[in-house]
N, C-alpha and C positions, 0 to 999 in steps of 0.2 A: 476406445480406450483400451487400451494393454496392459492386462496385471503380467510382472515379472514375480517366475517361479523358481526354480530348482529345476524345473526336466527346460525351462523356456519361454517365452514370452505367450501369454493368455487373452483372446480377445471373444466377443461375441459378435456374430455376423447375422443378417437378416436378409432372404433374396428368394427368389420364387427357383425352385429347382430346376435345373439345365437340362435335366432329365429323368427316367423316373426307374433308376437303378438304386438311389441312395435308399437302405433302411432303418426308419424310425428308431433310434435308440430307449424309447420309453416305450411305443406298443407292441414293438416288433415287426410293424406292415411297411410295406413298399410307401415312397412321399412319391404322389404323382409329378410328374413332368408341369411345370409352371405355377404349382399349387407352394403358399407361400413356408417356406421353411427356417427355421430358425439354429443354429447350429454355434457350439463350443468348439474353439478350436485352438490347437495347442502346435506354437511352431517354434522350432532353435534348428536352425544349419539342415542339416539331413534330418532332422529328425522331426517327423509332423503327422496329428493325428486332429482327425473328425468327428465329433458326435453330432450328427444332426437329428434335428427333432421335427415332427407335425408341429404347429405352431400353439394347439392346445395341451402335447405332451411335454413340452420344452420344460428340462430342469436347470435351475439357477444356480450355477455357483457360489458358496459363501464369499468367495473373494467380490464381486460382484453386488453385494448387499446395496453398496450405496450410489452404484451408476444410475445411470440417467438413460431412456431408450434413445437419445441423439450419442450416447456411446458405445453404440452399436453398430457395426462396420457397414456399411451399405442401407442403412435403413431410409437413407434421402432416397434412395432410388425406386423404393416400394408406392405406390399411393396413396394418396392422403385417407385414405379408409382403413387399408393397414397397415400404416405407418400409426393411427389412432390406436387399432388393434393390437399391435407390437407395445405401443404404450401401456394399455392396461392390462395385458399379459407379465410384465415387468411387475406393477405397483402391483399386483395380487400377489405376487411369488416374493416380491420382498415384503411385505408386509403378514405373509404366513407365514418368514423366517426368522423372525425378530423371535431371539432367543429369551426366554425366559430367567428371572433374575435368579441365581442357585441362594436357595433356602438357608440360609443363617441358623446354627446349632441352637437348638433353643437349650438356656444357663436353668437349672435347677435354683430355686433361691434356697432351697429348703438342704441344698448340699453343705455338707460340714466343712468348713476351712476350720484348719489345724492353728491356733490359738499360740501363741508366742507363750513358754514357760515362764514361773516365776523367778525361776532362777537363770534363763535365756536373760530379764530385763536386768538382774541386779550383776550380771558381768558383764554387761557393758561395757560400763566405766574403762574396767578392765583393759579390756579388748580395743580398746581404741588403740593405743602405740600397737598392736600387732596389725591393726588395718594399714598403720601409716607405713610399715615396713612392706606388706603388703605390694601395696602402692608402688613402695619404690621399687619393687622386683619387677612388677609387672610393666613399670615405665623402663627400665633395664631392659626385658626382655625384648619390647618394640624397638629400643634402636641399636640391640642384638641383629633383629630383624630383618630392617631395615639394610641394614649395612650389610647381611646372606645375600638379598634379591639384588644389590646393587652387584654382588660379587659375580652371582647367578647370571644376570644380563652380560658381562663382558664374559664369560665364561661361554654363554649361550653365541656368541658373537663368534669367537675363534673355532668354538666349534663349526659353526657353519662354512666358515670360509679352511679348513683343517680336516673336518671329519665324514664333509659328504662326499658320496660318492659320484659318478657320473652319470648315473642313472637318475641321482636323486635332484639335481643341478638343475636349476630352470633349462627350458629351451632356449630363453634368451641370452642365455650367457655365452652363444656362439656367435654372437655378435660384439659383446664388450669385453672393453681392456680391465685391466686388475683393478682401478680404480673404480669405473662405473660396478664392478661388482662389489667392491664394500659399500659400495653406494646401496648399492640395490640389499644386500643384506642388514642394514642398519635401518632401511625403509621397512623391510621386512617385523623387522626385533618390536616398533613402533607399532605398525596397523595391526600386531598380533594383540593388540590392547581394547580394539575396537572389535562392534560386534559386528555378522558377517549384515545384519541390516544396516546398518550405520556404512559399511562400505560400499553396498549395493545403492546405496543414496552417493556417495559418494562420485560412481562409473556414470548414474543415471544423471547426472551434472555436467557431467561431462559425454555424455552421446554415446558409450559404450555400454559393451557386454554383462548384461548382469549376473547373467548365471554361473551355475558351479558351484562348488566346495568353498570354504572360508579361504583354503589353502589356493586355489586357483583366482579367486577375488585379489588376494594379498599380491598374487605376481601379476594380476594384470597392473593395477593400479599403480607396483614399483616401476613395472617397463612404462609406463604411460609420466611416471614424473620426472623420471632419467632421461627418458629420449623424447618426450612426447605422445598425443592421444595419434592413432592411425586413423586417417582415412577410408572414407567407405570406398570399395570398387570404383575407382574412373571409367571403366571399361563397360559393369552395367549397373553401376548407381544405385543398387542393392545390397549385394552381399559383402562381406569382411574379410579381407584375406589373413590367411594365414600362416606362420611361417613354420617349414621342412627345415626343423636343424640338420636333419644331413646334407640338402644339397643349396643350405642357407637362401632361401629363395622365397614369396609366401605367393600362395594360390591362392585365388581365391574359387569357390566351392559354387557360390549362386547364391540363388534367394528364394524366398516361399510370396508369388506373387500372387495376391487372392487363392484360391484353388488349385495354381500349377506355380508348378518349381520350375527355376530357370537359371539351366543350368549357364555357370562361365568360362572356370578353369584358364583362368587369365594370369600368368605368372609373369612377379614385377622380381626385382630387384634391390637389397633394403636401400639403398638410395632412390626408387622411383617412386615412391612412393610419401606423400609431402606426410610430418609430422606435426599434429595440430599442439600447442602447446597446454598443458597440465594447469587445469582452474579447479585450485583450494577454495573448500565452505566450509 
């Protein structure tokens, strides 16, 4: 199982060590060579990192609270002594993380509330034609309101396509005509409504990239409903190409395969590469 992060995709692995270079992130000692290791590991594109553990120092991740040890990357491959062992290593770590309930303010009964005056009750009456005017400013002011944000959004709209610069211009826009770009900025003006988890469910429905900024979420999702979802490398069926706005072309980079990276650097052509089409939830 793969928790999706911000720096990259998150899993846990289980395997008896390759050799006996790796060390221990919880005691600090060498994991001998074939002795069973348990390790957090964290990979996006270039960028990948290890924490391996002895199998009694192994700490859990909160993301992690509610896996299961068959979601743990290689643990069929352990034997059935500890592949048991990997199991109840698990249920004691999440069951010593079960956070406790935050304590509720306890209410003084004996605190003073402030007592509505005698002369609060008998201008009432009063007061009532001043609530209903009231009223009607504050229902004014809402479709005042109202009709700002609607101004605000087509405002927000001509800016984008008027006041960015070249820098600031997706990459992909060295690929579209004028049209797929209002396109792509009106998609834009839209997912800026949703949260950036709400769109990470979104890419993850569709076989894509989650990570990033809310702001790099937003553009993948537009190029994916304008042109379509990209496929993965045909060359090594792992990694995601990507594209060089300068010599419009997309490489791809490789993959993080178990333990080793493997590298591609296979450059397609935006035609060679097939575009899966964009599934709305």
């Amino acid at each position: 199982m793969k928790i999706a992060t911000s720096l990259g995709d998150m899993f846990m692995s289980a395997a008896y060590a390759p050799s006996g270079r790796a060390t221990c992130k919880g005691c600090q000692a060498k994991i001998n060579k074939e002795e069973l290791r348990l390790s957090n590991i964290l990979d996006e594109d270039h960028y990948h990192q290890e924490h391996h553990f002895h199998a009694d120092c192994f700490q859990l991740k909160p993301a992690f609270k509610n896996a299961t040890y068959k979601d743990i990357f290689h643990v069929e491959n352990l034997s059935k002594e500890d592949q048991e062992k990997v199991k109840a290593i698990l249920e004691k770590l999440q069951k010593s993380q079960i956070k406790k309930k935050p304590q509720q303010k306890k209410v003084n009964p004996k605190s003073k509330q402030s007592k509505p005056k005698k002369s609060d009750v008998e201008d009432d009456s009063s007061d009532s034609d001043d609530d209903y005017k009231g009223e009607k400013i504050q229902k004014d002011k809402k479709q005042s309101k109202t009709l700002k944000e609607k101004k605000v959004e087509v405002s927000k709209l001509s800016e984008l396509s008027q006041n960015q610069s070249d820098e600031e211009k997706p990459d992909v826009f060295v690929l579209y005509d004028d049209a797929q770009k209002e396109e792509f900025r009106k998609i834009q003006l839209e997912l800026e409504k949703k949260s950036a988890g709400q769109l990470k469910q979104m890419l993850k429905a569709n076989d894509q990239k989650q990570t990033g900024n809310k702001g790099e979420l937003i553009e993948r999702i537009a190029d994916c409903m304008i042109k379509g979802c990209l496929e993965k490398c045909p060359n090594c069926s792992g990694g995601r190409p990507k594209l060089n706005p300068i010599q419009k072309v997309f490489k791809c980079p490789g993959y993080m395969d178990d333990t080793e990276f493997r590298y591609c650097n296979k450059v397609y052509g935006p035609k060679d590469l097939k575009r899966i089409p964009w599934v709305d939830i």
